[in-house]
C-alpha positions as a printed NumPy array, in Angstrom:
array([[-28.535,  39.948,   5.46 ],
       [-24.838,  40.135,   5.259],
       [-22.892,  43.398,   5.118],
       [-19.362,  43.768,   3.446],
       [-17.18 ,  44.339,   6.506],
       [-14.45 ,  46.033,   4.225],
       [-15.173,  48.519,   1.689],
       [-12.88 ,  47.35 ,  -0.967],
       [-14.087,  43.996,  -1.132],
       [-16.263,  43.414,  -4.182],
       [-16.3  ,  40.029,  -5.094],
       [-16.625,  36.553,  -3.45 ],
       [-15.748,  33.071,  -4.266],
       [-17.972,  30.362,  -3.309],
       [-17.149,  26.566,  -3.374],
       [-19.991,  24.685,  -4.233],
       [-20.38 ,  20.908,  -4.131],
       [-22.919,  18.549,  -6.074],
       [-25.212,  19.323,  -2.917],
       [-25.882,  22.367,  -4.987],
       [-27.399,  25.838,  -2.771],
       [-28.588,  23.642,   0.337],
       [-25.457,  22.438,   0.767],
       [-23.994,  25.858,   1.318],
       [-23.089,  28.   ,   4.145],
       [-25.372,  30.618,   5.573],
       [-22.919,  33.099,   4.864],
       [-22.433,  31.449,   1.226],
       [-26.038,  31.83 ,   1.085],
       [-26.882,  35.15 ,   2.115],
       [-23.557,  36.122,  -0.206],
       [-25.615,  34.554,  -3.468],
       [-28.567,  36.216,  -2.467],
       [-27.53 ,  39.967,  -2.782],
       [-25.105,  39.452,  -5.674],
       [-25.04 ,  41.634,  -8.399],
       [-22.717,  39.565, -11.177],
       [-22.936,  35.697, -10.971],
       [-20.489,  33.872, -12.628],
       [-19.392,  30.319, -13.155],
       [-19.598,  27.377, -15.591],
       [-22.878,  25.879, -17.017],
       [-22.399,  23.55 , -14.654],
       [-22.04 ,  25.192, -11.566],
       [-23.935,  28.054, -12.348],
       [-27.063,  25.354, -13.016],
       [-26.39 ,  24.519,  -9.014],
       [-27.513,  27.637,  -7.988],
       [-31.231,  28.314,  -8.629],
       [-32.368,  31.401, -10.495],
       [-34.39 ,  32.6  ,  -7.657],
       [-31.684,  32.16 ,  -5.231],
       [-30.089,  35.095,  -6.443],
       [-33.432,  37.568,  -7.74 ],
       [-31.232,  40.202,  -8.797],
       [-27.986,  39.074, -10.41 ],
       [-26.51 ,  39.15 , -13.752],
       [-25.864,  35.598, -14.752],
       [-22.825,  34.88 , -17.167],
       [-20.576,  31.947, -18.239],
       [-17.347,  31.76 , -18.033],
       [-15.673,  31.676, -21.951],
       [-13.38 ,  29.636, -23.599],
       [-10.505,  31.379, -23.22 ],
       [-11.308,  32.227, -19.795],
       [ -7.913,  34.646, -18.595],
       [ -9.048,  37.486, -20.585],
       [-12.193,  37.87 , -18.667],
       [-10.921,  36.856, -15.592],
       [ -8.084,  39.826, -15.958],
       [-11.398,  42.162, -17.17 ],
       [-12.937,  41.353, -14.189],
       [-10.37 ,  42.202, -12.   ],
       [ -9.853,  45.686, -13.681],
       [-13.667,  46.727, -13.094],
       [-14.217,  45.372,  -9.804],
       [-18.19 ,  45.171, -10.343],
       [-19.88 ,  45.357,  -6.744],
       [-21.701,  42.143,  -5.037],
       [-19.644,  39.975,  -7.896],
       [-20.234,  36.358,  -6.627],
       [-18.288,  33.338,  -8.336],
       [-19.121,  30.054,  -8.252],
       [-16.276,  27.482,  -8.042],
       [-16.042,  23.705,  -7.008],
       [-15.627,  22.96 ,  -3.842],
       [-12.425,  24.613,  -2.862],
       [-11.714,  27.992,  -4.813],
       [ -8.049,  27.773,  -3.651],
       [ -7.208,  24.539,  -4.308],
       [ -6.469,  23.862,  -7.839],
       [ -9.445,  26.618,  -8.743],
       [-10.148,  29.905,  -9.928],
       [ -9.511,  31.407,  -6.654],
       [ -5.507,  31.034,  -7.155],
       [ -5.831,  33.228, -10.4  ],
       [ -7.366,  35.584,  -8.565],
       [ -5.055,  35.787,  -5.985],
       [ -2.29 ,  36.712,  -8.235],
       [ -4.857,  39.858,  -9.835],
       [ -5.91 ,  41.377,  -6.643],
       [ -5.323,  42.147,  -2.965],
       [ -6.582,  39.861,  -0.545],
       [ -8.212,  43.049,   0.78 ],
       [-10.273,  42.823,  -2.077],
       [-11.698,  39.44 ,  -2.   ],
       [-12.914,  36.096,  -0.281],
       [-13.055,  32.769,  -0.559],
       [-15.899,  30.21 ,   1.043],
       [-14.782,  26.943,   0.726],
       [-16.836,  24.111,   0.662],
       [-15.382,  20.389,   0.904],
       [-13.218,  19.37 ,  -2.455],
       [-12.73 ,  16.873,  -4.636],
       [ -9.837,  16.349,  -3.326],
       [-10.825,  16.1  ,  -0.221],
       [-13.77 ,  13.689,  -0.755],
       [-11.331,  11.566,  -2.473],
       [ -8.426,  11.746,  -0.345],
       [-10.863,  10.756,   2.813],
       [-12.505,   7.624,   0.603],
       [ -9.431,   6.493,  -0.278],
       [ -8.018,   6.994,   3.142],
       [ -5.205,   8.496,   2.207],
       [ -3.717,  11.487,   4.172],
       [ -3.924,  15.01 ,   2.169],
       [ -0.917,  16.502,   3.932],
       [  1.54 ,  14.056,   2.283],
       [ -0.627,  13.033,  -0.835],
       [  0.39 ,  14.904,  -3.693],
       [ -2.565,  16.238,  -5.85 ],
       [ -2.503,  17.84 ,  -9.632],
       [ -5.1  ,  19.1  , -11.994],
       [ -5.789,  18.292, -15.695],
       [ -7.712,  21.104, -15.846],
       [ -4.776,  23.511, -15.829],
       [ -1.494,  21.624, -15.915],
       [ -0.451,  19.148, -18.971],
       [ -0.883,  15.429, -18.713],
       [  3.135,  15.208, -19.124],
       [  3.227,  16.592, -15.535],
       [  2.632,  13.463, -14.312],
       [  5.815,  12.298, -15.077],
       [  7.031,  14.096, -12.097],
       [  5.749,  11.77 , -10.059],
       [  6.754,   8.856, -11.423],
       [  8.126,   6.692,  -8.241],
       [  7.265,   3.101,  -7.243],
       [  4.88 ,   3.418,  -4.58 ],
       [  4.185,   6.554,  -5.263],
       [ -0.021,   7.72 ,  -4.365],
       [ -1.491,  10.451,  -6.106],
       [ -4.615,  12.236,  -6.936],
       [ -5.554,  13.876, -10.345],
       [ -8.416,  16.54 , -10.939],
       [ -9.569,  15.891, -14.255],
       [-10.522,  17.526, -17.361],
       [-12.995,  15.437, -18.612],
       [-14.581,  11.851, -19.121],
       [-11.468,  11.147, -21.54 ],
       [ -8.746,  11.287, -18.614],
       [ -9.125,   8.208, -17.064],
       [ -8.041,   6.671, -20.287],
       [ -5.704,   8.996, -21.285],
       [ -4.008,   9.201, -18.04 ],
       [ -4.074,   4.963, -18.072],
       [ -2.73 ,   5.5  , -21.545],
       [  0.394,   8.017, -20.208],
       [  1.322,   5.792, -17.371],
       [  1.902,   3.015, -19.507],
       [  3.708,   4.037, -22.24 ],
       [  5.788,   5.156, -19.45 ],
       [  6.338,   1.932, -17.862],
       [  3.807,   2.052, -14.757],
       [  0.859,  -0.042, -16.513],
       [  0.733,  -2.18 , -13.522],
       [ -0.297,   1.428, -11.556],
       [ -3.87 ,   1.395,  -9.947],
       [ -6.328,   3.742, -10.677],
       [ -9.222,   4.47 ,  -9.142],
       [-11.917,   6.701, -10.994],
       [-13.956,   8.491,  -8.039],
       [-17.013,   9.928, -10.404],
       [-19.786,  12.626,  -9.291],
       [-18.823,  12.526,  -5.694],
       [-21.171,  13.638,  -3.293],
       [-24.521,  13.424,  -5.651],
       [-26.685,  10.477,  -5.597],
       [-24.919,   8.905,  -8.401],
       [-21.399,   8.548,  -7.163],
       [-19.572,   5.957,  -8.701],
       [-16.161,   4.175,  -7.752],
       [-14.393,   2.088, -10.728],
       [-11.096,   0.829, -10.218],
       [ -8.807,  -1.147, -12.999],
       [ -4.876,  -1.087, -13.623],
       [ -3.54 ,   1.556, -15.755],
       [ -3.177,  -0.522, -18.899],
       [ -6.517,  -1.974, -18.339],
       [ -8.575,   0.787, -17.241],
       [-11.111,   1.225, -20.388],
       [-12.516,  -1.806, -19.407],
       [-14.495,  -0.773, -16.826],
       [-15.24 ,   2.844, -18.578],
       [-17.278,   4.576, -20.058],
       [-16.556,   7.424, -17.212],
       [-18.404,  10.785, -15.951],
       [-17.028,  14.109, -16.961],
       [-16.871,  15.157, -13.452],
       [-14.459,  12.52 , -11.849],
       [-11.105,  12.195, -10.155],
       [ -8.152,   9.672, -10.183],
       [ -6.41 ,   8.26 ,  -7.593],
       [ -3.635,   6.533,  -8.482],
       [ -1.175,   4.13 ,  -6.489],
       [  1.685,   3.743,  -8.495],
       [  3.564,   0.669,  -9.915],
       [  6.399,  -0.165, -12.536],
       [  6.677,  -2.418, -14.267],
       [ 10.323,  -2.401, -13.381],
       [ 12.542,  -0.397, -11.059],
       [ 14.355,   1.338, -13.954],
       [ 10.924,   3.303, -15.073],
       [ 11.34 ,   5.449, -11.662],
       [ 12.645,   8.642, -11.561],
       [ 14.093,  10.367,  -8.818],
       [ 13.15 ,  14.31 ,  -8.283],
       [ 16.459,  14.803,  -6.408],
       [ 19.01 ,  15.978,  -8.622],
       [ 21.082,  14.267, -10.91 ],
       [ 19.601,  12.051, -13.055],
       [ 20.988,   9.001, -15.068],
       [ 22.325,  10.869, -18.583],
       [ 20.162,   8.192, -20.678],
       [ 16.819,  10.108, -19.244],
       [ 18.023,  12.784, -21.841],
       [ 18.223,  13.026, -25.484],
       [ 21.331,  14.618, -26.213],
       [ 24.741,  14.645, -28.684],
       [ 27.144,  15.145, -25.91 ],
       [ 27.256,  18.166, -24.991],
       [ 25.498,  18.253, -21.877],
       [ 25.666,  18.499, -18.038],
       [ 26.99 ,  14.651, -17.408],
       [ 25.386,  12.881, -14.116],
       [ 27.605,  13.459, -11.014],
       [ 28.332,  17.083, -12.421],
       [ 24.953,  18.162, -12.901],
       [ 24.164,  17.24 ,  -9.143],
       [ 27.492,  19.238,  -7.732],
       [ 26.077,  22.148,  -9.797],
       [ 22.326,  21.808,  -8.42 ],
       [ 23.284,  21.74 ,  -5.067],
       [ 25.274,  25.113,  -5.48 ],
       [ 22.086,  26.873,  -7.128],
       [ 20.053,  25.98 ,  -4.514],
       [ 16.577,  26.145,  -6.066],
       [ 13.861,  28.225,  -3.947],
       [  9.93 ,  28.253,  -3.858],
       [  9.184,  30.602,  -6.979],
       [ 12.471,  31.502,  -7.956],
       [ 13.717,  31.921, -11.629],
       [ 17.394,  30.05 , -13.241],
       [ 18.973,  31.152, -15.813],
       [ 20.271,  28.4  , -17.895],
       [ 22.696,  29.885, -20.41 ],
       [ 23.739,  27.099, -23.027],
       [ 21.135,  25.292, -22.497],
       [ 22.027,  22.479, -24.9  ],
       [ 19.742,  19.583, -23.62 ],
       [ 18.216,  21.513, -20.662],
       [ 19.542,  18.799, -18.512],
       [ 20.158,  21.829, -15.385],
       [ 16.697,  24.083, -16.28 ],
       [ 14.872,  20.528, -16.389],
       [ 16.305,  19.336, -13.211],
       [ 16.079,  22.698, -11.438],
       [ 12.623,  23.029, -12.306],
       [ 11.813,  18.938, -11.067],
       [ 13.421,  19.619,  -7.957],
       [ 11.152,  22.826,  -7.35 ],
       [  7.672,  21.245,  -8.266],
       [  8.033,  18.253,  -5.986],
       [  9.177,  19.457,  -3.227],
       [  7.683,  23.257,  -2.594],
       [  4.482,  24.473,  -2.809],
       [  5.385,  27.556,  -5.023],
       [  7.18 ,  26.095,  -8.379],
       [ 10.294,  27.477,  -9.635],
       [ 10.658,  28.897, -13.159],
       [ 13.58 ,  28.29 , -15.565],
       [ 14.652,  29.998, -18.971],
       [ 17.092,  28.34 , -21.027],
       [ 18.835,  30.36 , -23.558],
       [ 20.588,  28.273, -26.507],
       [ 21.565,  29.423, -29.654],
       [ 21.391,  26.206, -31.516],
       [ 17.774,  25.609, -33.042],
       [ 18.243,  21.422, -33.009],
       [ 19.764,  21.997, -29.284],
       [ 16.752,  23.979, -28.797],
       [ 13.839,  21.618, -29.942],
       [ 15.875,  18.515, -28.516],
       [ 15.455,  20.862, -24.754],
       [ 12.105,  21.281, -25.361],
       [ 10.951,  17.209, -25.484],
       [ 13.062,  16.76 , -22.961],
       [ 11.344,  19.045, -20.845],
       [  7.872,  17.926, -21.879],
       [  9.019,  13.73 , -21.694],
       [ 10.507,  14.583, -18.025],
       [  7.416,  16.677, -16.548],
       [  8.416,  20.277, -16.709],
       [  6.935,  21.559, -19.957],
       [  6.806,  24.871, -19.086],
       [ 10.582,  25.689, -19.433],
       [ 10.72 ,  28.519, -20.994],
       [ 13.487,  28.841, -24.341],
       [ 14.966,  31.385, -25.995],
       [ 16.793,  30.625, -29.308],
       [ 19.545,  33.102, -30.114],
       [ 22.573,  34.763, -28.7  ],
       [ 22.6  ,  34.594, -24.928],
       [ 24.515,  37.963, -24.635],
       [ 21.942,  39.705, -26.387],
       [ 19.06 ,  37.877, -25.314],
       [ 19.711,  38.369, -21.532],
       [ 20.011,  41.824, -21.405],
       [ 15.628,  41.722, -22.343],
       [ 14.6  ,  38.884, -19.629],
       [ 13.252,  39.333, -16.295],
       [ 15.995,  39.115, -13.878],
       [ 17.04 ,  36.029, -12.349],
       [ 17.864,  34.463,  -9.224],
       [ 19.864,  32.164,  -9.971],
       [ 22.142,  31.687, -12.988],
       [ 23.715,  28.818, -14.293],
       [ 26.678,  29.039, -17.292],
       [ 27.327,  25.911, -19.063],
       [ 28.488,  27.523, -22.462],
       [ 29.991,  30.331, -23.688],
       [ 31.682,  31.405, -20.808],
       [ 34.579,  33.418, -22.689],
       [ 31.792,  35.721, -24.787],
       [ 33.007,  39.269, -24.186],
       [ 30.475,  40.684, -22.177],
       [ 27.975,  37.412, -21.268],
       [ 29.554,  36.993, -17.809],
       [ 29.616,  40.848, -16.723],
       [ 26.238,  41.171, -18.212],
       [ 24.872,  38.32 , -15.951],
       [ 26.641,  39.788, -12.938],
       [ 24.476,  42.812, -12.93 ],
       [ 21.624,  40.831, -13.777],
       [ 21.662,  38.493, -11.154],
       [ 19.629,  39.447,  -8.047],
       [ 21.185,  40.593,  -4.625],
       [ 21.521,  36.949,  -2.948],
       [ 21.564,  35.342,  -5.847],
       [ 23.86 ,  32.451,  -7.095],
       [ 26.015,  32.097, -10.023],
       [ 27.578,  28.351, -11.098],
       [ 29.743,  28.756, -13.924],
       [ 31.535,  25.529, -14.979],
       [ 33.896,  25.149, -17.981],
       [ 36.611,  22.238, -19.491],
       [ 38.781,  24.887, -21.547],
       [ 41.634,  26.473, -20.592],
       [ 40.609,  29.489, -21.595],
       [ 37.064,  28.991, -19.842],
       [ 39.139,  28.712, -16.857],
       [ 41.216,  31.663, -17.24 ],
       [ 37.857,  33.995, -17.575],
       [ 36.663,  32.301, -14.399],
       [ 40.049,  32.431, -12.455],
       [ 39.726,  36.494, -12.96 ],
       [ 36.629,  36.292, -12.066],
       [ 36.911,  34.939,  -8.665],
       [ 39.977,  36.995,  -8.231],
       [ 37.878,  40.294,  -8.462],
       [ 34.342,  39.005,  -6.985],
       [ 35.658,  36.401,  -4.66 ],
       [ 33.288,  33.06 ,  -4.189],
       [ 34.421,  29.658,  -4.475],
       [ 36.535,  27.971,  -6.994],
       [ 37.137,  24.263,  -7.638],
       [ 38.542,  21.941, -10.602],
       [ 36.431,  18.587, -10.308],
       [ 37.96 ,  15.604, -11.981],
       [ 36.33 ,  12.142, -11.949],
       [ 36.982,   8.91 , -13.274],
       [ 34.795,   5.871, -14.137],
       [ 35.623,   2.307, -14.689],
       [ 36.789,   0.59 , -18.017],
       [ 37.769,  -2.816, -18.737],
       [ 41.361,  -3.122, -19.372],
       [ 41.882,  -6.458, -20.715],
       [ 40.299,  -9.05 , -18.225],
       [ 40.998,  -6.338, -15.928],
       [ 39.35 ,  -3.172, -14.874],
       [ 41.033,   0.916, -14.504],
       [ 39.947,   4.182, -14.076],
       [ 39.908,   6.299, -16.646],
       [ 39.864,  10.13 , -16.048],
       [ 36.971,  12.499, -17.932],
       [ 37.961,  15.693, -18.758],
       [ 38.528,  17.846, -15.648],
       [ 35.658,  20.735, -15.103],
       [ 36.477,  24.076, -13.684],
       [ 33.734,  25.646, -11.226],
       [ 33.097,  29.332, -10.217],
       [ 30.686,  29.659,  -7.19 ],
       [ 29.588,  32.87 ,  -6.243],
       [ 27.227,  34.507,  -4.228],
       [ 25.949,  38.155,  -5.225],
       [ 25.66 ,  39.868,  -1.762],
       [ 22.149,  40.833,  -0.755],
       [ 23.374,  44.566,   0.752],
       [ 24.875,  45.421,  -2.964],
       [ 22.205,  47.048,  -5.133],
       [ 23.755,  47.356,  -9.094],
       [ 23.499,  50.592, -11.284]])
């Protein structure tokens, strides 16, 4: 028998593959054995035998399943065992967990994932092969990844998402993308099917329990996008008034997106900076960033939104309204990024305070006046300030000369970490 080696530690989650019990730890075992609360899926929970665990109260997750998780976490029933797939912590119930209790409070036994069963038959390395899940993320996600060459494995939600993944990537321009379908790994009915994207119901119908890998193709070098900053202006829908190309990079590289940190994007017209800030964050840390764009104009607003959604980020958050009153309610940000408005009495003073110490404004403006508010500005907080001009090609008979774009104006500053506001 096992004993709980600290007191506050009530409840334990155990990865379990198809194996089922047998395939378990001791520890895992022993853990099941003297549990109190079982919970789990139908599915998992029909892994575990009833007289593996003689004493427990048996219950199935709902269909919302948050609001019991959060219960949970409130009572802290004793000997509460959970039964997960594989492993808890990756893509699993174990990470919302981790954000209810302290780790003090809980453990995790891991048992060999999907993922990892797939990553090893496909041989493909799981340190450098990104992985999502369709269990908790939306299929548009995928559209962060879309790069020639690209490999990636999918967790998914059901025996529909091989086809409606095959479905995505095509519309999108990466029909030509294999996919493998990897079902009931690990059981004596494991199945591998493998078909291009645009072709992949032909060799369905598919298990519910499956995974995807996926090695991707275009169909032509124009469908991938980059997750560095500054993408081409016709990935956007948009009426102009937006963050153009070689501007919206400049600015991106001066807000400096961190794991988990939060932009504000004030004037968010098409979202172009939240969208990108956001992209940059998800593909390359392990803790995504969060964005909220605040725009006043509803058809601005909406137009954000699918462009959010098309481009893989559909959890930027928007707030239609004023952004001098709607700031002074949202959590406070890291990072702040001006685009519009800059000469509202108060907006700019009001995201001053906001900001967080070490945190980094970008303010950029065309008008004169814009400029004059940001000119005092850097006179009285200090920071950086630059006019940016550019120029692109136009034909000029059966020649060629550069004509200018409206000069920009941009205010750099960093809040100092040592200065707490009032």
């Amino acid at each position: 028998m096992i004993k709980q080696t600290q007191k506050n530690k009530w409840l334990t989650i155990i990865g379990c593959g198809t194996e089922g019990f047998n395939g378990l730890s001791q520890k895992a075992k022993e853990t099941i054995e003297i549990s109190n609360h079982l919970f789990g899926s139908t599915r998992q929970l029909s892994l575990i035998e009833e007289e593996k665990s003689p004493n427990a109260v048996r219950e199935i997750w709902p269909s919302p399943m948050m609001p019991r998780i959060e219960a949970l976490a409130e009572q802290k029933p004793n000997n509460t065992v959970i039964i997960a797939s594989g492993d808890p912590l990756c893509w699993g119930i174990g990470q919302h967990f981790s954000t209810h209790l302290d780790k003090e409070e809980f453990e995790c036994l891991p048992s060999v994932s999907i993922l990892t069963r797939t990553a090893n038959i496909m041989h493909w390395p799981t340190a450098t092969t990104p992985s999502i899940s369709l269990c908790s993320q939306r299929i548009e996600t995928l559209s962060l990844y879309l790069q020639q060459n690209q490999k990636l494995i999918l967790l998914s939600a059901g025996k529909e998402t091989p086809e409606d993944v095959g479905q995505f990537l095509t519309e999108k321009g990466f029909g030509q993308s294999k996919i493998t379908v990897l079902e009931n790994l690990g059981n004596e009915t494991e199945t591998i099917k493998s078909a291009n994207a645009e072709t992949i119901t032909s060799v369905g119908p598919f298990s519910a329990l499956n995974s995807l890998a996926i090695h991707l193709k275009s169909n032509d070098q124009t469908s991938s996008l980059s997750c560095l900053p500054g993408l081409p202006d016709k990935s956007y829908e948009h009426d102009g008034q937006m963050t153009k190309q070689n501007m919206r990079a400049i600015t991106l590289a001066h807000l400096r997106p961190n794991p988990g940190e939060l932009l504000w994007d004030i004037g968010s017209g098409s979202g172009s900076i939240a969208i990108e800030w956001l992209r940059t964050g998800a593909f390359f840390m392990g803790t995504p960033c969060k964005a909220i764009g605040f725009e006043k104009n509803q058809t601005r607003l909406e137009r954000a939104q699918k462009n959010a959604i098309d481009l893989g980020v559909p959890q930027l958050e928007l707030i239609l309204g004023n952004a001098e009153e709607n700031i002074l309610k949202a959590e406070a940000p890291d990072a702040i990024f001006i685009g519009g408005g800059i000469t509202t009495p108060g907006l700019l003073d009001n995201a001053l305070k906001a900001l967080k110490p070490g945190g980094r404004l970008v303010a950029n403006t065309v008008t004169i006046e814009g400029a004059a508010k940001l000119i005092e500005n850097y006179k009285s907080h200090g920071g950086s300030l630059s006019q940016i001009a550019m120029s692109n090609a136009d034909p000029v008979g059966h020649f060629h000369g550069m004509r200018p774009q409206m000069s920009i104006t941009q205010w750099v500053f960093k809040k100092s970490a040592k200065v707490q506001q009032k």
